[in-house]
N, C-alpha and C positions, 0 to 999 in steps of 0.2 A: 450194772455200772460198767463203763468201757475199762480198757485199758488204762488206769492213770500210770504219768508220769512220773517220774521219779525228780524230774527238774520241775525248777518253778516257771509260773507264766511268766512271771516279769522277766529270767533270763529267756526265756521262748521269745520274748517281744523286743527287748531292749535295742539301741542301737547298739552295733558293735564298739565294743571296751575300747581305750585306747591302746596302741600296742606298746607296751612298756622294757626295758631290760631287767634284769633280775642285779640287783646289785656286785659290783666286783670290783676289786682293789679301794683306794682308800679316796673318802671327799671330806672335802672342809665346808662347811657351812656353818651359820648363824643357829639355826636351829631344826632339829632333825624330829620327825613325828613318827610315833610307832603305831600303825593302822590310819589306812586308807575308806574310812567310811566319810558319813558327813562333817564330822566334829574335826578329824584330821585332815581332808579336803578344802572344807571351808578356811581353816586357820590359816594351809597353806598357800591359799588363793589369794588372803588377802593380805599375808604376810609379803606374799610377791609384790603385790602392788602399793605396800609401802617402803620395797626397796628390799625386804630384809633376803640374804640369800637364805631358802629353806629345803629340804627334801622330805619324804612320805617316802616308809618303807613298809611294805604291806605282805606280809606273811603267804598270802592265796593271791587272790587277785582285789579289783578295784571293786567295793560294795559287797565284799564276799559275807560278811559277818551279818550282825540287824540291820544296818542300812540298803541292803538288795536285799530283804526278807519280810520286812515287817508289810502292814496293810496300805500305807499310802496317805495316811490322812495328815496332814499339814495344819494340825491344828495351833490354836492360842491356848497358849496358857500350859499349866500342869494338870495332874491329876489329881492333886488335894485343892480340895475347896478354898477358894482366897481367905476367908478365916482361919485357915488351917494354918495357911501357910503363914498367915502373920502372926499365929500362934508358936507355931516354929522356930523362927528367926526373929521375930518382931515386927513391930510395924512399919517403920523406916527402911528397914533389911527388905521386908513385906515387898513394900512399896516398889521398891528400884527391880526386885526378879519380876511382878506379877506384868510391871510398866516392861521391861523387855521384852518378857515372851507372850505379853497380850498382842504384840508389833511383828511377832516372829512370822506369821502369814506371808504377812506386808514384803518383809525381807524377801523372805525366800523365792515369791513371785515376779520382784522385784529384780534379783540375781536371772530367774529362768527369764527372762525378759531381756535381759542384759547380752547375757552370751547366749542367749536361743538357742537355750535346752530343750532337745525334742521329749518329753519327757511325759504328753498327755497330761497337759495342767490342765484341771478343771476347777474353776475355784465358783462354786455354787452352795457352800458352807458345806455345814454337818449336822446330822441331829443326835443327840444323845436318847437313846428310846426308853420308856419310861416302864419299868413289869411291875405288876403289883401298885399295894399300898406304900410298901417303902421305896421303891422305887420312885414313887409321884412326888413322897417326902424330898427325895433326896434332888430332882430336879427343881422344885419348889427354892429350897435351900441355893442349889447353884445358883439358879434364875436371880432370884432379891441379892444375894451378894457380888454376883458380875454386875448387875443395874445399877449399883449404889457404887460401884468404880468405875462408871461409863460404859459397858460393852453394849453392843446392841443388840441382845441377842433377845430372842423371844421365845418364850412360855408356851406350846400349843396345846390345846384343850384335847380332848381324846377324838374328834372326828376329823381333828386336822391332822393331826399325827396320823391316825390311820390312811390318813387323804394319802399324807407326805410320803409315808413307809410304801404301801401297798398291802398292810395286815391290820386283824383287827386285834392281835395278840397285846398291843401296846395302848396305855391309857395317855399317855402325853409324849410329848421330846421336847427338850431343849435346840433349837435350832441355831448355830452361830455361821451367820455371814460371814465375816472375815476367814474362817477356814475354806478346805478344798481337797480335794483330791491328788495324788501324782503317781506314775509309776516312778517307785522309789529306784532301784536299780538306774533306770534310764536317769534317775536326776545325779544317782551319784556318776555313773560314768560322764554327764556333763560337769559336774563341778571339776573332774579333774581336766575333762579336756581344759577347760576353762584355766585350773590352775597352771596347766603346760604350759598355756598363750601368756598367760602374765611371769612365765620365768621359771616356778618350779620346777624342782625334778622330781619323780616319781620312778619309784622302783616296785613292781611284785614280784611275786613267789621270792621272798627273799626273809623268811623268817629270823623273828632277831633271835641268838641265842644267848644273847652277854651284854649287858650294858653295866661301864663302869667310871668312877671317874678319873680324871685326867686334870694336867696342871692348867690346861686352858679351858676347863668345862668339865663334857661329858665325852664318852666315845660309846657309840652299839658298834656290837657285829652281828656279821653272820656268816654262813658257810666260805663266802666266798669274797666279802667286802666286809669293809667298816668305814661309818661315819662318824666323823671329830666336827661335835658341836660345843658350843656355847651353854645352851639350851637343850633339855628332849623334853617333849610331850607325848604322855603315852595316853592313845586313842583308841584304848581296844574294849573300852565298855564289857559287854557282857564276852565277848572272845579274847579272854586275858590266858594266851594259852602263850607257848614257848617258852623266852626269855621274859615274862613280865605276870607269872602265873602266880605271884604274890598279891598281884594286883585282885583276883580272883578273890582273894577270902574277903574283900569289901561290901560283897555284894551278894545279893540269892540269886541264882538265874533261874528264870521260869521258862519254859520251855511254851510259845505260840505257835497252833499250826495252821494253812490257809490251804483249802481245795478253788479250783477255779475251775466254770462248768465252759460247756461248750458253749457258743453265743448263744444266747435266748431268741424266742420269736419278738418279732414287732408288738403284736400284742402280748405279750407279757413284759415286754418293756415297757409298755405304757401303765401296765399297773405296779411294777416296783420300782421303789424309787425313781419316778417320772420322771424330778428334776434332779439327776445326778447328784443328789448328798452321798457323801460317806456316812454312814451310822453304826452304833453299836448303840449295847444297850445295858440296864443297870443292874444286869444279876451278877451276884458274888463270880460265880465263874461265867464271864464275861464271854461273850459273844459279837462279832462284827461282821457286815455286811456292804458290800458295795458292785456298782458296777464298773467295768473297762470301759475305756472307748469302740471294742469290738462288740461290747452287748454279751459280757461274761460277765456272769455272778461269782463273785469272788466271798466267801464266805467263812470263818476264820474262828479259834476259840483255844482257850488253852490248854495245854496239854501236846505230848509227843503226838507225833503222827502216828495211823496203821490202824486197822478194822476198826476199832474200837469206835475212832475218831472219825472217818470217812461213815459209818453207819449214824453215828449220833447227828453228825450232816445233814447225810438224806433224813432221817426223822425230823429234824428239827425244820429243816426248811420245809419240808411238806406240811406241817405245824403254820409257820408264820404264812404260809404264799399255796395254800392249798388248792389254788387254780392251775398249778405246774401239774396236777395231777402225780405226784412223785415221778416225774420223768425227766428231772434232774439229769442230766450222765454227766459226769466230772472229766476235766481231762487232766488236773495238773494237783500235783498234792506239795506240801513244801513245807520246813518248819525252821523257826529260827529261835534265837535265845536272848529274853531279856532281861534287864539288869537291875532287879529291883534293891533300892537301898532302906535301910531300916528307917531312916525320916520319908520319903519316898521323894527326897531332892537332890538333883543333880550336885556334885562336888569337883570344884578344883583344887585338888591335892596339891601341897607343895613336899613333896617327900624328904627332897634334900635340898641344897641352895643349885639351884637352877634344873632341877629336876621336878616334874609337874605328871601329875595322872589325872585324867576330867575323864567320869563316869556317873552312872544310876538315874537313867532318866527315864525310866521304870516304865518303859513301853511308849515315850512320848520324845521320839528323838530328831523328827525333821525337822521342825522350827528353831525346838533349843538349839542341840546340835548346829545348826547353823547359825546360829545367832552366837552361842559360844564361842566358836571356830573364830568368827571375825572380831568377838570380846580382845580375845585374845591376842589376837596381831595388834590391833590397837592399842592394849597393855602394855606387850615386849617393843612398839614402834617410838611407847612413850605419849600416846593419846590419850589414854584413862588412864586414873589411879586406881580402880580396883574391876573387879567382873563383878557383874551380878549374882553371878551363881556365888553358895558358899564358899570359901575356901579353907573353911577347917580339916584338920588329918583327920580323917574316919581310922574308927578301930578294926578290927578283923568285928565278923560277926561269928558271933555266937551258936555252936550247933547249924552252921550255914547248910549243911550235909540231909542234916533232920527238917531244915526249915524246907529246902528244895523237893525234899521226899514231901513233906505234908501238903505241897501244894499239889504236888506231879499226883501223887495218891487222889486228892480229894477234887481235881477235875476230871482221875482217871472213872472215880466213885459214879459223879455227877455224872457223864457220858454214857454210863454203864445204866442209872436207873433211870435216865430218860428215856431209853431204849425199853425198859422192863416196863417203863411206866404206859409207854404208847403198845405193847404188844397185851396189856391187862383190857 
């Protein structure tokens, strides 16, 4: 294996960030957002363009958190099965989240289109890949319940799936058009150029350590400024660290990590993933796969990064794509944090009267995340009466500590006997 890097591809490739100040002395605005990912980007973009004055204060930099981190895929929908979910909420509740974020593609391509985010959009769906008996169960299941709500997604049999993949490790996928691929990084630093152009301010490195309230709202600070809002929305999803580390006990964070190889040959890009899907597939500890626009395999799973992870890698894709020969070399290793919540649906918290926290989109945050972001300017502008997402107070969870160890343990487990299992 070469040298890996310690930074990710996506900041190796992105365009350069925009150059921001670090916030200092005091500003008034309507409404003040804590973190600079998609969810506080998008709100602020379109909070600008219905007039509202807003700023985004961003602890690191622009996308630092899961939105520069995670794998790229732009899908529809969640990750509980539409029965699930309207088992959840109900059917009417169902209805109005499953109808937004089956449209969240739509958006987001729609936005890159807009302000001409260089960002590597490629929108040629995704497959969901199918292991095993229960895995074929469980696609089966998706397939008839997306069909029966209009999606158009399709079913493929095991020779086309293996067609699609480039492995014959898989007996089906689930294929959905409306999805796509993006460098995530490069989409957030366009939303924010974007939110600059329509009026925002944005601040990084400018961590908040105090939010309190005040006789006309709210106020944050931080080392060296404060802003007097109306309004905060706190946007730090699974990086609830600083001033807002309460937010933290809402949610598990699971730790995903991603290696990115050196570009592959021509002919082996003709046999994996031909036509540019993003895919993952349906084992409990979850695995994903795609390519860049450079013709790097990008390959992903959960769990911290470091040997363990980078070995379980090389095995595992010499497994699916045994035409590589194992001659893989990786150049980029990377890991980010996501924010799983005990229903596994995103929440708009109302903490206190004009104080707001939206998190737990349990590893599925391009689409939502955007599509929230602009819920939400809509809401505060006076265009909707409600968001889609839920808005009930979540509890702290329970044993969050023990729950985060049994995950990080049992994909540490799994990496550990796939390794044993290929050296038998």
């Amino acid at each position: 294996m070469s040298e890996l890097s310690c930074d990710s591809l996506w900041r190796a490739s992105a365009p350069a960030a925009p150059v921001l100040p670090q916030l200092e002395g005091r500003l008034n605005v309507d409404v003040v957002i804590v973190g600079g990912g998609f969810t506080g980007l998008s709100a602020a973009l379109h909070m600008a363009k219905f007039g509202i004055s807003v700023a985004v204060v961003e602890a690191q930099e622009i996308g630092f958190g899961g939105s520069g981190r995670n794998v790229g895929l732009a899908n529809a929908g969640l990750w509980l099965e539409p029965d699930q979910l309207d088992k959840a909420i109900g059917i009417e509740a169902g209805k109005v989240l499953y109808d937004a974020l089956a449209a969240a593609p739509d958006y987001v391509y729609k936005l890159i289109d807009e302000y001409k985010i260089q960002c590597e959009a490629t929108r040629n769906g995704t497959l969901h890949a199918g292991v095993g008996k229960a895995g074929l169960a469980q696609l089966e299941r998706r397939y008839e319940q997306l069909a029966k709500r209009g999606a158009p997604v399709q079913l493929l049999n095991t020779a086309e799936a293996q067609s699609r993949i480039g492995s014959e490790k898989f007996n089906s996928a689930l294929f959905d058009p409306r999805a796509g691929t993006i460098q995530p990084l490069a989409y957030a630093r366009g939303l924010a150029d974007a939110a600059l152009k329509e009026g925002a301010k944005l601040f990084d490195h400018s961590p908040v350590n105090k939010i309190q309230p005040t006789q006309e709202g709210w106020a944050i600070f931080t080392e060296q400024g404060e802003v007097h809002a109306e309004k905060v929305i706190l946007a730090t999803n699974a990086y609830s660290e600083h001033g807002v580390k309460e937010q933290a006990r809402k949610f598990v964070p699971i730790f995903y990590s991603q290696l990115a190889s050196k570009p592959l040959s021509e002919p082996q890009l003709r046999q994996i993933l031909p036509n540019k899907e993003g895919a993952w597939d349906t084992c409990t500890v979850m695995s994903s796969f795609r390519l860049d626009q450079q013709g790097r395999l990008i390959f992903g799973g959960m769990g911290g990064e470091g040997s363990v992870l980078s070995n379980w890698a090389c095995q595992r894709v010499s497994e699916l794509f045994p035409f590589l020969n194992k001659a893989v070399e990786w150049d980029y290793c990377w890991t980010g944090k996501i924010a799983y919540s005990e229903d596994h649906l995103p929440h708009c918290q109302q903490l206190q009267n004009g104080l707001f926290s939206v998190a737990g989109y349990s590893g599925r945050g391009i689409g939502p995340g955007t599509v929230v972001g602009a819920e939400l300017a809509q809401w505060f502008a006076g265009q909707r009466e409600s968001l889609s997402i839920p808005t009930t107070l979540l509890r702290d969870i329970p044993f969050r500590e023990l729950k985060r160890m049994f995950y990080e343990v049992g994909a540490h487990t799994y990496h550990l006997g796939q390794q044993s299992h290929a050296l038998d």
